[in-house]
N, C-alpha and C positions, 0 to 999 in steps of 0.2 A: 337326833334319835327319833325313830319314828315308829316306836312300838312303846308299850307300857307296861313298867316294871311293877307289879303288887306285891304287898307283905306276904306273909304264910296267911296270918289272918286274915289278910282278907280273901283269901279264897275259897273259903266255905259258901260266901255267894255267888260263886262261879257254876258250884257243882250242880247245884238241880238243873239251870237255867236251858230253856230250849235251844237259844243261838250262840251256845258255846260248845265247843269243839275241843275236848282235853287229850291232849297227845301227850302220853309218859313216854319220855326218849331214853329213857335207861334198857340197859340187855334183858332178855324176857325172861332169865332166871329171877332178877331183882323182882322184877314185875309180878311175876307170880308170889312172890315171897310174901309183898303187900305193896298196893299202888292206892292211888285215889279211886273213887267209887265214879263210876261210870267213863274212866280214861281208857285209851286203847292206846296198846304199847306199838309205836313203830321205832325203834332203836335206832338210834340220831342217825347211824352209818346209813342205814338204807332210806332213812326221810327224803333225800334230792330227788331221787327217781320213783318212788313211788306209789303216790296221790293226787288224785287230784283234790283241793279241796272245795268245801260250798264258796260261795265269795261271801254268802249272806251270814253267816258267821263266823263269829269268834275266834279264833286258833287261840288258846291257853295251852304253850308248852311249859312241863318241868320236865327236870332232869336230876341226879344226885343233891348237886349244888349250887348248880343256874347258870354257871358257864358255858355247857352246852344249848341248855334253853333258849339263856339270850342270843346266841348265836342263830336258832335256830328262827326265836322271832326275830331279827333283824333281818333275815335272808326273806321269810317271810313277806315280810311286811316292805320291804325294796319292792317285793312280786306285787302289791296289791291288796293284800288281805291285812283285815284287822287281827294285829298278834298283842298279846300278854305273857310274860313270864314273871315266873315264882322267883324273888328274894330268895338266896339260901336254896333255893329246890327242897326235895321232898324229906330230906335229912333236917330243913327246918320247921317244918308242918307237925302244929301240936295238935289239930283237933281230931275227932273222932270218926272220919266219913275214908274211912279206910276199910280194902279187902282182902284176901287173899287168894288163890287157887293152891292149898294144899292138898 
């Protein structure tokens, strides 16, 4: 395996940091509903062809429940880039660094 799985907790030291890259891979209704504070939703289906990303940082993807994530940082991370996913995804994330667009 060549990406790194972290707990829910530890990813409150993910969010401020300059060379992280928070990709919410759920549909942009969830996303709007509430996501992590400073993620941008690209919904896992359209990830492949999408972006390009920095190489000099980070990829943190979640998703629901981390099934898609890890999938997402494994493909990732085969390309090059240093990836992270969430344990559990964001159904298992208890701390406070949540938003919404209602």
């Amino acid at each position: 395996m060549n990406f790194e799985m972290i707990t829910p907790k530890e990813l409150d030291r993910y969010l401020h940091r300059g060379d992280t890259f928070i990709i919410d891979l759920r549909p942009p209704k969830e996303y709007r509903e509430r996501h992590l504070k400073g993620a941008v939703n690209i919904p896992y289906e359209k990830l492949s062809g999408c972006c390009l990303f920095p190489r000099d940082r980070l990829l943190l993807f979640y998703c629901d429940r981390g099934s898609m994530s890890m999938a997402a940082a494994r493909e990732y991370a085969e390309k090059g880039y240093r990836t992270k996913t969430v344990v559990g995804g964001f159904l298992a994330y208890q701390g406070r660094e949540t938003e919404s667009f209602r």
